[in-house]
ROMI-343992 format. One record per residue: x, y, z of N, C-alpha, C in turn. Coordinates in steps of 0.001 Angstrom, whole numbers, padded with zeros to 6 digits, always signed. Last residue first. Example, Ala and Ser with C-alpha at 12.3 -4.5 7.8 and 13.67 -1.06 7.14 Angstrom:
<sites>
+012850-002250+007080+013670-001060+007140+012900+000030+007870+013190-005690+007800+012300-004500+007800+013200-003300+007800
</sites>
This chain:
<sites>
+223965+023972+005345+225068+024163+006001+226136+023029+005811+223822+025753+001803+223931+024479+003009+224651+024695+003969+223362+029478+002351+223647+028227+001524+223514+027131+002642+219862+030700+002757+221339+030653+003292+221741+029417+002622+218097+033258+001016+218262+031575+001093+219813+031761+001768+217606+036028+001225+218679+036062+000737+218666+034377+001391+215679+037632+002223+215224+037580+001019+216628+036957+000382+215640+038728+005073+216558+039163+004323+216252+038859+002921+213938+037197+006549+213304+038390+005813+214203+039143+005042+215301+035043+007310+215333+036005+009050+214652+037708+007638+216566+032569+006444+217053+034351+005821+216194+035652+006869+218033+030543+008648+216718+030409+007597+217534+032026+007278+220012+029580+010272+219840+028713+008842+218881+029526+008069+219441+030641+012928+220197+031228+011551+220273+030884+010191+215293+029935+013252+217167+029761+013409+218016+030597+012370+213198+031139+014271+213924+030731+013314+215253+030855+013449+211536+032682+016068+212350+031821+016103+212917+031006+015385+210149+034578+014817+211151+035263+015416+211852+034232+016167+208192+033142+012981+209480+033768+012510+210845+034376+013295+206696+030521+014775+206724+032017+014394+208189+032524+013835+205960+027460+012469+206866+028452+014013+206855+029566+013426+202751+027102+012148+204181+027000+011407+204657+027755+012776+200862+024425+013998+201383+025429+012834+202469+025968+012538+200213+021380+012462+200592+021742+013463+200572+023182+012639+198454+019754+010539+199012+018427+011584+199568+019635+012623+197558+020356+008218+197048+021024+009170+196927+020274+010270+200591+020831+006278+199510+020347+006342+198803+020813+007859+202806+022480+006173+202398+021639+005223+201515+021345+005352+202480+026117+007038+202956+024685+007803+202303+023762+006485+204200+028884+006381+203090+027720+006017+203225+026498+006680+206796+030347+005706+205842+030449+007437+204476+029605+006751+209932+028711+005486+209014+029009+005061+207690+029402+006448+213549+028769+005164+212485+028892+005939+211363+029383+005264+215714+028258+002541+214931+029111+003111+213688+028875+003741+219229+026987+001399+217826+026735+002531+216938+028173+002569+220541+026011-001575+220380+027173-000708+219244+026984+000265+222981+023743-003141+221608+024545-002172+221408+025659-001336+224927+025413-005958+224958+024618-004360+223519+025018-004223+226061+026310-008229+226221+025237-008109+226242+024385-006316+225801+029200-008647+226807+028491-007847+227087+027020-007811+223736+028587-010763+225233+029466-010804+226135+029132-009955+222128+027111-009346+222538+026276-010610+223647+027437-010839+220761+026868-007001+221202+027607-007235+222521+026896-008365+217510+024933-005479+219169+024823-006108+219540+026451-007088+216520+024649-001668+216397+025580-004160+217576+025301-004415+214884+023056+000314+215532+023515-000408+215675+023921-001646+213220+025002+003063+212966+024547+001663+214456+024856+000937+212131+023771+006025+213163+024397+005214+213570+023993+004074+209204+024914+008424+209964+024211+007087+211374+024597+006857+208884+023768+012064+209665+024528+010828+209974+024196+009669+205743+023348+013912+206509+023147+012565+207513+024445+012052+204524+022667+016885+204565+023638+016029+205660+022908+014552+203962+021682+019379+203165+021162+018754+203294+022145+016805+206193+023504+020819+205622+022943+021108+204249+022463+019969+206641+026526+021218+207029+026046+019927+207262+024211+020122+206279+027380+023980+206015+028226+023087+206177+027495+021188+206925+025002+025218+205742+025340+025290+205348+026233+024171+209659+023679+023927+209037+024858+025045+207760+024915+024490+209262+020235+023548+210186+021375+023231+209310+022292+024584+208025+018065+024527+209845+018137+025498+210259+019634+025009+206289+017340+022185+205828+018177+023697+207473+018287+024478+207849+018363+019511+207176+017496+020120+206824+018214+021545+208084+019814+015944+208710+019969+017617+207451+018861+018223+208756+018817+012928+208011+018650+014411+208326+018726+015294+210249+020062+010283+210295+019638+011595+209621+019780+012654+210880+019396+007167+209891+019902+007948+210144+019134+009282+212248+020125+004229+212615+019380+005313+211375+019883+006073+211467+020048+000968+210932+020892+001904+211501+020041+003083+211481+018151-001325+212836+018897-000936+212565+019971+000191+209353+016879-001203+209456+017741-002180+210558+018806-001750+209892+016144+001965+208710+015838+000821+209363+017366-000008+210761+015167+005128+210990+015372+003907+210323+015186+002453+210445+015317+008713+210094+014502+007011+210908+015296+005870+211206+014615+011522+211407+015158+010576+211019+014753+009061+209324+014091+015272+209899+013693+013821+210334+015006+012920+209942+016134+017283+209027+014379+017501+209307+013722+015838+212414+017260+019100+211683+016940+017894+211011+015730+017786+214201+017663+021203+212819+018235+021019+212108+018143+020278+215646+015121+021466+214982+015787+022465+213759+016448+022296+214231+013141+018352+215568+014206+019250+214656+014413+020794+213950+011638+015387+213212+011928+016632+214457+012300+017699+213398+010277+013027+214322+010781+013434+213731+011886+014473+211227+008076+012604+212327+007670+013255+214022+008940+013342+208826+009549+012303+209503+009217+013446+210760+008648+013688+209221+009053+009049+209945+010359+009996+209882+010146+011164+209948+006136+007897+209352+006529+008378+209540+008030+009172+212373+005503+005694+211257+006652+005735+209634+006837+006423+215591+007128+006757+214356+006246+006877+213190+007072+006520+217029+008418+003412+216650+008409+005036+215837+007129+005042+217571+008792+000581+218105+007696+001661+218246+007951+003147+215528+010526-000253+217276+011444-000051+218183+009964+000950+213563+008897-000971+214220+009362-001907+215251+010154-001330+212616+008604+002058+213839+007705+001234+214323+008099-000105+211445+011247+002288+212484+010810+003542+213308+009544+002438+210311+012181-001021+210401+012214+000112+210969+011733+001177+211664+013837-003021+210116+013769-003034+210029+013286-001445+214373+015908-003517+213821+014837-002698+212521+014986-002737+214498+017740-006317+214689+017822-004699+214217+016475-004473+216673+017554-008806+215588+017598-008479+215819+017237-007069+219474+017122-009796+218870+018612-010050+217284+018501-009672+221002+014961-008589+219734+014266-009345+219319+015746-010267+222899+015785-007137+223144+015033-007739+222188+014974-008608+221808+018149-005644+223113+018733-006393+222955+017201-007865+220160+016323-003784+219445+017353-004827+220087+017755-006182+221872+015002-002626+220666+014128-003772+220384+015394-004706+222856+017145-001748+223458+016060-001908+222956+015576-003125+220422+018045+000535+221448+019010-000492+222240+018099-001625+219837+015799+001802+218965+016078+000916+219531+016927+000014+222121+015714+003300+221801+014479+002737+220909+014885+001544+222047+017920+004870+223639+017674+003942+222908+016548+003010+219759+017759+006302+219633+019027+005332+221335+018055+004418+220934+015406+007569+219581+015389+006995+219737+016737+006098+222389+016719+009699+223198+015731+008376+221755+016059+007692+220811+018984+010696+222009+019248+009750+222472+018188+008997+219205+017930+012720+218802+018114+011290+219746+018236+010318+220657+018855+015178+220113+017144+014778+219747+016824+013333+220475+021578+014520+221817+020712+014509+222006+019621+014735+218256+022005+014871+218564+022180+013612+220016+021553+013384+217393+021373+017684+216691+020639+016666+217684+020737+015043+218950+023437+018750+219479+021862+019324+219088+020885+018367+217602+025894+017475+219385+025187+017184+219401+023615+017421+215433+025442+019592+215390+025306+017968+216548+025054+017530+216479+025376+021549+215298+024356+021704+215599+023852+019625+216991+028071+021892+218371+027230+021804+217741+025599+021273+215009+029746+021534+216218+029548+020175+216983+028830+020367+213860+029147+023897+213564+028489+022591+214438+028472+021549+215350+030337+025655+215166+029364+025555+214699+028548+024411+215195+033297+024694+216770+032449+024285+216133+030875+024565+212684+033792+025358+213264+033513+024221+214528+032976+023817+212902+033656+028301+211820+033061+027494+212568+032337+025986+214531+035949+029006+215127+034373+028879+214468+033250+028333+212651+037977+027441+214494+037510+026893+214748+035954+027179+210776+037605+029996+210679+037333+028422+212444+037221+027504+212341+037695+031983+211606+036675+032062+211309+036546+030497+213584+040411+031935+214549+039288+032124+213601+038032+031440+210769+042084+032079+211957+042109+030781+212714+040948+030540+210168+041101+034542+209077+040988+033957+210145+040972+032516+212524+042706+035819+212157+040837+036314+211103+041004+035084+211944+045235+035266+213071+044870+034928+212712+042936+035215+209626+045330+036659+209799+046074+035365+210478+045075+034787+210367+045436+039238+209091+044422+038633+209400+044713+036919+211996+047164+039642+212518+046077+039675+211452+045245+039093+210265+049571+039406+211194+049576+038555+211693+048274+038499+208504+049183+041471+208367+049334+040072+208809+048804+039517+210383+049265+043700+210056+048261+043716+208933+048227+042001+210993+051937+043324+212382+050889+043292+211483+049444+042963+208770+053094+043963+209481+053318+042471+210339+052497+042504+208316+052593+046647+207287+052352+045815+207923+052205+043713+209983+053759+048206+210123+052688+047784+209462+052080+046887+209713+057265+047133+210743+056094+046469+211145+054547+046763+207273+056790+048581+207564+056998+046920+208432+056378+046748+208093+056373+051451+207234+055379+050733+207363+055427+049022+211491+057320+051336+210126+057468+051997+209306+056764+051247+214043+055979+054175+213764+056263+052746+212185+056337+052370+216734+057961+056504+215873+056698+055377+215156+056990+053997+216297+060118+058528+217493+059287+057704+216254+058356+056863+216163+063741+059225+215803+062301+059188+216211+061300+057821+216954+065887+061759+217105+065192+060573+216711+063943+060378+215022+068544+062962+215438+067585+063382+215578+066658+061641+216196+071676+062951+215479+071564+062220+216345+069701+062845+217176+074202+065501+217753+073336+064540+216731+072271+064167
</sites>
């Protein structure tokens, strides 16, 4: 009778322990990224009166905000400053937001535009994310963190929020 043996042999620990590096290495980027999209929301939903304010002026005047006090902000842009945002400006109806060092690393010293257009049929603004940064103070956030606000390549401006 042939002696039996129990356990488990180097291959297949060798593949479990693969496979789990695999899988931890997957987790780590996903959670990477949700972190920032939330970094970015937290910013865009500090921004939201500011986008209502500039939509506003815009509807009212049919021209965009030239800049932070033409939509009656302050107009210094530091002074709208968040957790993760080191300022917001406003120039030529383009909102633009400075992430500061508190954001993630990954979108950290970086810029989101959001340009507003008026849509004279409907009679409302429409936002669309831009990948240019305004000036060569930071660069633009990569697209795959863009918030829902922006059209994500759909080619379709989201109305105000």
């Amino acid at each position: 009778m042939a002696a039996y043996r129990a356990g488990i042999s180097l291959p297949e620990t060798l593949l479990a322990i693969a496979t789990t590096a695999i899988l931890a290495a997957l987790a780590v980027a996903v959670w990477q990224t949700h972190t920032v999209a939330r970094h970015v929301d937290s910013a865009v939903d500090v921004v939201r009166p500011i986008l209502t304010v500039v939509a506003r002026a815009y509807l009212e005047s049919g021209e965009p905000p030239r800049r932070n006090a033409d939509a009656g902000l302050a107009a210094d842009p530091a002074s709208h400053r968040s957790r993760y945002l080191e300022s917001v400006d406003v120039r030529d109806g383009t909102v633009s937001l400075y992430f500061g060092h508190r954001a993630n690393p990954s979108i950290a010293g970086r810029t989101l535009r959001i340009e507003a257009r008026l849509d004279e049929a409907r009679a409302q603004v429409l936002w669309q994310c831009l990948e240019m940064s305004p000036d060569d103070r930071s660069p633009a956030l990569p697209r795959r963190y863009w918030p829902e606000l922006c059209d994500r390549g759909t080619g379709e401006p989201a109305a105000t929020p």
